[in-house]
N, C-alpha and C positions, 0 to 999 in steps of 0.2 A: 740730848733732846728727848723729850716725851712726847712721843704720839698716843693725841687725848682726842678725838673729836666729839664726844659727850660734853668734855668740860668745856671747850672752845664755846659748844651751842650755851653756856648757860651767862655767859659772858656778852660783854655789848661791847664791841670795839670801834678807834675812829675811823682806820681804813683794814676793807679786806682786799687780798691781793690774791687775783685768779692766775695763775700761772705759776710753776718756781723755775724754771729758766734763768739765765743768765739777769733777766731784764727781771721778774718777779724778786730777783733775788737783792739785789741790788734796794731797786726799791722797798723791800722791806728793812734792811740793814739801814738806809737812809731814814725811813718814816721811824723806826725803834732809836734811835739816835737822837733823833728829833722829838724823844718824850711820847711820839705818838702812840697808842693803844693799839696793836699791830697784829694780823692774822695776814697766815699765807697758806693753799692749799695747791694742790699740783694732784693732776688726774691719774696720773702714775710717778713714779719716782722723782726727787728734782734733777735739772739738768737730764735727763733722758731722750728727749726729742730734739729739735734744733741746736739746742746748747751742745750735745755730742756729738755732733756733724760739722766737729769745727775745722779749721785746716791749722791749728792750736797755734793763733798765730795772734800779738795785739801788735798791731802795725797800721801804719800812717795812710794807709788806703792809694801806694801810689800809682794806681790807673785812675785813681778817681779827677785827675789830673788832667786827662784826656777828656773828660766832660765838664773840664773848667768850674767842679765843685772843688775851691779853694776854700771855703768856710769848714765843709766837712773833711778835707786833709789836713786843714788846721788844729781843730778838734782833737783828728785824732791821733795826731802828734802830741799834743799836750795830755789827752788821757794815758798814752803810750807811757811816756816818763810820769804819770801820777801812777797808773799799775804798777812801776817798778818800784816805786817808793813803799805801797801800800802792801802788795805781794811780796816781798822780795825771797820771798823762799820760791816762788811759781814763777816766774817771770823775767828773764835772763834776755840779752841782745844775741842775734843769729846774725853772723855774714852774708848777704845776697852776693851771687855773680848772675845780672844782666846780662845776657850778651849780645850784641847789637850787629845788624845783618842790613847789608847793603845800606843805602843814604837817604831813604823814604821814612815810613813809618816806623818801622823796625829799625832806623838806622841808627848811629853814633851820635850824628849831632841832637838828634830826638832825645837822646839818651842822655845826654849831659844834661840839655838842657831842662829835661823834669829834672837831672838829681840835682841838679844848683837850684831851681825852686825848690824842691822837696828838702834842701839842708835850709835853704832861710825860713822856712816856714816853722823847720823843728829848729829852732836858734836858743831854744831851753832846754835841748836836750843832753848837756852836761848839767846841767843843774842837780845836781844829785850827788849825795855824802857817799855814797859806797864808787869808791872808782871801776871797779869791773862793771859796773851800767851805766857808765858813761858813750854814749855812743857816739863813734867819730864820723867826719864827715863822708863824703863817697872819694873813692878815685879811680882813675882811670889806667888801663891795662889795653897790649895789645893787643891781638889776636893770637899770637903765639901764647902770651903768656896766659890767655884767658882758657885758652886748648891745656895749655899746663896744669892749670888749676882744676879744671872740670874735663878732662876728656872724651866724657860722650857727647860732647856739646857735638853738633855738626860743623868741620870747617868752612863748609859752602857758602861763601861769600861774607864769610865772618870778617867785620870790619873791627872788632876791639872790643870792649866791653868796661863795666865799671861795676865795681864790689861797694856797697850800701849796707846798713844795718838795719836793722827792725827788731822786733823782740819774739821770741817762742815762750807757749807756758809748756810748764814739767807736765803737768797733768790739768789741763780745763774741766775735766769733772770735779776736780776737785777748787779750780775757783768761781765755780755757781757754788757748791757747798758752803764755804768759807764766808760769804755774805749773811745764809741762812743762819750758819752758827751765831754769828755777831751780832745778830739781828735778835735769836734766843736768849743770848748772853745778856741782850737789853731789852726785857721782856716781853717778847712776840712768842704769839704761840703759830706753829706750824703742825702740818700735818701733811702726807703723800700718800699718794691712793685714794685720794679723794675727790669723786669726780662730781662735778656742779653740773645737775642735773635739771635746776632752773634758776632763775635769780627772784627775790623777791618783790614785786611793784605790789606797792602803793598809790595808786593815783595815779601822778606821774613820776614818782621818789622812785628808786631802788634803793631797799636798803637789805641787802645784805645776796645770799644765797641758800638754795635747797639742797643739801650736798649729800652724797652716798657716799657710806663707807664702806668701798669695795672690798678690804678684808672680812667683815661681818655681816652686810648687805645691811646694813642699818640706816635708814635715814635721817639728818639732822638741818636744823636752821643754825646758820651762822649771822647775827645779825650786827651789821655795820653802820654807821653816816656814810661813809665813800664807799665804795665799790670799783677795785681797779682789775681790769681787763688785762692782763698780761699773757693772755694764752697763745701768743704766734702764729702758728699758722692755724689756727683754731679759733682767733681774734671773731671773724666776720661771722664766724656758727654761735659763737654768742652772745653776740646782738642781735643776730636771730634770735634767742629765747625771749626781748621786750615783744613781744607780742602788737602787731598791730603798728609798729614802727620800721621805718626804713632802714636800713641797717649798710653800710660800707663792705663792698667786697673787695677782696686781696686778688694779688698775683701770686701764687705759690710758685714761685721756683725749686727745682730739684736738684739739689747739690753730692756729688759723691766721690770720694776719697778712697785709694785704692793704696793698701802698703805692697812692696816689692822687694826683690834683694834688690842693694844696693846700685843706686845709676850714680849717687853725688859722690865725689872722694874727698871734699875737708869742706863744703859750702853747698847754701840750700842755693836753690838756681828758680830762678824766676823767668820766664820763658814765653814767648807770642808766639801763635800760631799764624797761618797764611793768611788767617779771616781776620786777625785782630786781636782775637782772645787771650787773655793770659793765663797761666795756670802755672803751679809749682811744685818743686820737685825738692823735697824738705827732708832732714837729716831725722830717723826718730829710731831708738833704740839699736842702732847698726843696722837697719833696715831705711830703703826709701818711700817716704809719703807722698803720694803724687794726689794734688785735686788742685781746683773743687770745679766740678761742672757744671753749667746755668743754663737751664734745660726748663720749659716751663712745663708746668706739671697739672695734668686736668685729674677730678677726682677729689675722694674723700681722704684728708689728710690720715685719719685712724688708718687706711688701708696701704698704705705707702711703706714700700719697700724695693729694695735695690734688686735689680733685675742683670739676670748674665747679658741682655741686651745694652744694659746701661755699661756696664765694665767692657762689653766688643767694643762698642763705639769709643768709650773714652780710651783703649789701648789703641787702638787705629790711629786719633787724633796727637796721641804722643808718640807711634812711633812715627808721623809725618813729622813731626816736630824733630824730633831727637832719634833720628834713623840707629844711629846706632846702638840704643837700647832695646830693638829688638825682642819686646816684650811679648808674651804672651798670657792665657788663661792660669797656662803651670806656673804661672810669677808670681800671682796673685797669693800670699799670705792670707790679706782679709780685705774686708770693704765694708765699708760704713756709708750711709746718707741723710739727707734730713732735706726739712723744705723750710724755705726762708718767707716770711712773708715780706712781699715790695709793696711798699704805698706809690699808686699812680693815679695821677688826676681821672683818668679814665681808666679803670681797669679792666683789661682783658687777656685773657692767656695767647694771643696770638704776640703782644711784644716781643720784640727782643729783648727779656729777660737780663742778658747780660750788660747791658746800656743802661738799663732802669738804675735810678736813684740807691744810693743805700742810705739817705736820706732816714732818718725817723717821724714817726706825726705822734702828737701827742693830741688826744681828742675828748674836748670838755661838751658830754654831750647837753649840757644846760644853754648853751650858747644858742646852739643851730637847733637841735631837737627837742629844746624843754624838758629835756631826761632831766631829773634833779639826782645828785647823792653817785655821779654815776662818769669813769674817766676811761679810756683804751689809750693803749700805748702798743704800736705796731712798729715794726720796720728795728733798725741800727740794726748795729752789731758788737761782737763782745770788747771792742774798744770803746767802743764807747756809751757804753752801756749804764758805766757810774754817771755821766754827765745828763745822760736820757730820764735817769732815775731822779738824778737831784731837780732837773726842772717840774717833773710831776709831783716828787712831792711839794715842790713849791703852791703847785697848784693845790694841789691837797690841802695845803695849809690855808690859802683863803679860802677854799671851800667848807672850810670847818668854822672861817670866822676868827683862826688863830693870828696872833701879833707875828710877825714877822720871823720864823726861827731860821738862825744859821745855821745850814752845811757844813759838814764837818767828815762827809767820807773823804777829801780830798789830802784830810793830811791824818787820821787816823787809820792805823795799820789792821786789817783785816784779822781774824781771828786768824792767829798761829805767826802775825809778821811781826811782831815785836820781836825781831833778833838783830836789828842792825846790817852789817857789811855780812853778806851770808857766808863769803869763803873764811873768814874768823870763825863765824857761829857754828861751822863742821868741822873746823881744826878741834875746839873746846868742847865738842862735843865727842868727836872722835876722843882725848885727851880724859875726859870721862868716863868710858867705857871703854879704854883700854883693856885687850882682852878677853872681850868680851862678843861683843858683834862683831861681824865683818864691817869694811871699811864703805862697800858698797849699801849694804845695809843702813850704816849709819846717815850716809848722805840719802838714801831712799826715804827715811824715814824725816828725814830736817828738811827736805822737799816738798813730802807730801802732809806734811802737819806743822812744819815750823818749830816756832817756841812750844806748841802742844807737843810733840814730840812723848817727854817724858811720861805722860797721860798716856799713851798707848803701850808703856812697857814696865812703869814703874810695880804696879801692883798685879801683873800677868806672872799665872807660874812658869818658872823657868822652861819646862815643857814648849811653852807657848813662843818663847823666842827665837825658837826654829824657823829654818825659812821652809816657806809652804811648797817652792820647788827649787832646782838648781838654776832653773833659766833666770829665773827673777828675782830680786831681791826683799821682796814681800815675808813678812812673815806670820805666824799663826797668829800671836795677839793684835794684828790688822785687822782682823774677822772679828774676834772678841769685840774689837773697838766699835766695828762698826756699826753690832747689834747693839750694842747697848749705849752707846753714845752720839751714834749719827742715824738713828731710824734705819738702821738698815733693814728691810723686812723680807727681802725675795734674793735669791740666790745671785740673778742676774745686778743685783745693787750693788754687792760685792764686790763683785768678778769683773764688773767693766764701770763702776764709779766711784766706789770707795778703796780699791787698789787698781794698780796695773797689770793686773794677771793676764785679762784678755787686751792688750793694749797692740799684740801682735794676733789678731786672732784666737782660735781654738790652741787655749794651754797644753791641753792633752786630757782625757778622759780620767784617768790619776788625781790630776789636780784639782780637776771641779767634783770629781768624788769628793775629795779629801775637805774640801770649803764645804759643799753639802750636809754632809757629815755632822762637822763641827756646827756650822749655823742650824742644823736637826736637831741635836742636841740643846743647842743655848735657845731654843724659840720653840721645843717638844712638836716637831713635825711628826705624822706621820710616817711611813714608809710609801705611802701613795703620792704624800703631798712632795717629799723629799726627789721620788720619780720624775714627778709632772714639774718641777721646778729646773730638772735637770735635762726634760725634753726643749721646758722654753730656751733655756740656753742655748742647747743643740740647736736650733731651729735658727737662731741669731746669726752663726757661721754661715747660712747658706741662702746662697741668692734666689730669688724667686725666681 
């Protein structure tokens, strides 16, 4: 990828897309696919905000169950098994243990009977050529045996429980990435760090945006037919910039994830509280990821950060839950958060957030507000996220006045998925490079790029196919890659989206030297700038 915002301005495209998120991202791989003339810009890196606050999970939504959104557990079952298809390097099935407490809400028979809805619903979910993402149906377990499986569970009035599957991605920064690539590969031009500073009207037309290039402080026009809103929880600030027009406010909800040493021992555990809420307690690197909290959140989304208040409360809340994990502040590895934006008919931060729809709205502002040239897309989430994208660009398409064009993310494979049944794809490739990498390595690297793979190693000097530490299986020419082939431009891109260096946290001081270093080098940093890149990182480890 080249990051050009000069050349972008000199260009007229059909749609620009304000956001690169999960949902920006999509949509643009969708619209470049579909022929269309395609720009995407993102105010800081893509996937950085929301999209990194995931609880790395594409799964069938099943509490959504509990508020009788059967359209939208539908959905997201079928997007579930299309990600497996389209990803299959990213996107793998996880075993849940439910465990089900007394004979009310929390109880057994509740239990069953979402997972016997929740298996009819996904009734396509062997449909799929590689047999290890076949996901089977649920069953049921007793109390003993469910104690067996998970031991910190509480036995206190433990009635049974039943193990379900759903999918985890390897790395979700790297499947927002993956779309934007696919997207460039069919001629879209993209750009990050690029913040939209106004949008351009016309009359009543918007076509395009006024955007700064915060690397340079440069100004430029990007100009468009469509202009698409995909910025999240940033959505409602602009449409504040149409001047003079009403504009939709969100509910920002506040979500955060807290890794841990280990509470699961072979299964992610999906778990209710006293109050109702569910939250999960998910297998990641030999360490446990426990989220996501829905907490509604007042405030400007730019200043939002995770707060030692926010991790008191949410350790409290699990060890009511799960007494015998007995966590504290010293458990705490790291913590991440993000804010989700909810579309509600009436919006206000007093909701109970957690109830709210995860519904999406897609918003054609010609309809109600006479905006011409002008669409937002708020709300889903990254399941289904492909299906949010394909119906806007639908719209896009009559907004342009286009014939009818098919869809086609649904069964072409994302940049890096053309490798078929992935446990072959690391045998042949292990087989390959005998000898040579470690074995860890190799599946690191056929996870995190796919079929590209050989692109981040083939023409590195051998110097570079060191690993960068012993914790991780990352190695030097990851860095290499990701300056020069995925925009990487800030130290912090690296370090927590184009590898998994900080995927537990602070690597150690050693290692973001050593990335600093080499990214100083391949991009002629300063020694000031190389500092001040290494304080932002610092500063990312610690709670407010």
């Amino acid at each position: 990828m080249i990051r050009d915002i000069k050349e972008m301005s000199l260009k007229e495209f059909d749609v620009l897309i304000i956001g690169g998120g999960i949902t920006g991202a999509f949509i643009a791989w969708d619209a470049s696919l579909r022929g269309l003339k395609t720009a995407l810009l993102d105010k800081g890196d893509f996937g950085a905000a929301t999209s990194a606050a995931t609880s790395k999970l594409i799964h069938g939504g099943l509490r959504y169950l509990k508020t009788l959104e059967v359209g939208l557990v539908r959905e997201s079952l079928q997007e579930r098994r299309i990600m497996e298809i389209i990803a299959p390097h990213l996107v793998y099935p996880l075993p849940f243990v439910f465990p089900a407490y007394g004979w009310g809400k929390r109880g057994l028979p509740a239990a069953l009977s979402a997972m016997v809805f929740y298996d009819t619903l996904s009734y396509d979910r062997r449909w799929i050529n590689d047999d290890d993402k076949k996901i089977p149906g649920h069953e049921k377990f007793s109390a003993q045996e469910i104690l067996q499986m998970e031991p910190v569970l509480s036995p206190e009035d433990l009635k049974g429980g039943v193990i379900y599957y759903d999918c985890q991605m390897y790395n979700p920064e790297r499947l927002t990435l993956e779309p934007i690539l696919s997207a460039v590969e069919y001629g879209a031009c993209v750009a990050n760090y690029a913040l939209v500073e106004d949008l351009i009207v016309n009359g009543d037309t918007i076509e395009g945006a006024r955007v700064l290039d915060t690397m340079n402080g440069r100004m430029y026009e990007i100009k468009a037919r469509v202009t698409v809103n995909a910025s999240g929880p940033w959505a409602d600030l602009l449409l504040g910039k149409i001047r003079g027009k009403k504009h939709h406010r969100l509910v920002r909800s506040k979500g955060i994830h807290i890794i841990t040493r280990a509470l699961h021992k072979d299964h992610a555990m999906v778990l209710q509280t006293l109050s109702g809420r569910h939250f999960f307690v998910l297998p990641w690197r030999g360490y446990s990821l426990i989220g996501t909290t829905d907490v509604a959140y007042k405030g400007s989304p730019d200043d939002f950060k995770v707060t030692r208040k926010d991790i008191s409360d949410f350790l409290d809340e699990i060890n009511k839950t799960i007494p015998a994990a007995r966590l504290s502040e010293n458990d705490v590895l790291f913590q991440y958060g993000g804010l989700r934006p909810i579309v509600e008919k009436e919006t206000s931060v007093e909701i109970e957030v957690y109830d709210a729809s995860r519904k999406y709205e897609l918003y054609d502002h010609e309809k109600d507000e006479g905006i011409k040239g002008f669409v937002t897309a708020i709300g889903g989430k990254y399941t289904t996220s492909r299906n949010m994208a394909r119906q806007l660009v639908d719209i896009i398409c009559r907004k342009l006045g286009r014939d009818p064009l098919v869809c086609l993310t649904h069964t072409t494979p994302l940049y890096g998925g053309e490798i078929g049944r992935f446990a072959s794809f690391v045998d042949r490739a292990r087989k390959k490079m005998a000898g040579g990498l470690s074995d860890d390595v190799i599946e690191n690297l056929c996870r995190n790029y796919g079929s590209r793979y050989p692109d981040v190693i083939e023409r590195a000097p051998k110097k570079y196919l060191e690993r960068i530490c012993q914790q991780f299986p990352d190695i030097m020419a990851e860095i290499l890659y990701a300056v020069h082939k995925e925009m990487a431009v800030s130290l912090s891109d690296v370090l927590f989206r184009r590898t998994g260096l900080c995927t537990l946290g602070n690597p150690g001081h050693d290692v973001i030297e050593k990335v600093a270093d080499l990214m100083g080098r391949e991009l002629k940093w300063k020694r000031s700038r190389k500092n001040k890149e290494i304080e932002k990182v610092l500063d990312m480890f610690e709670p407010a």
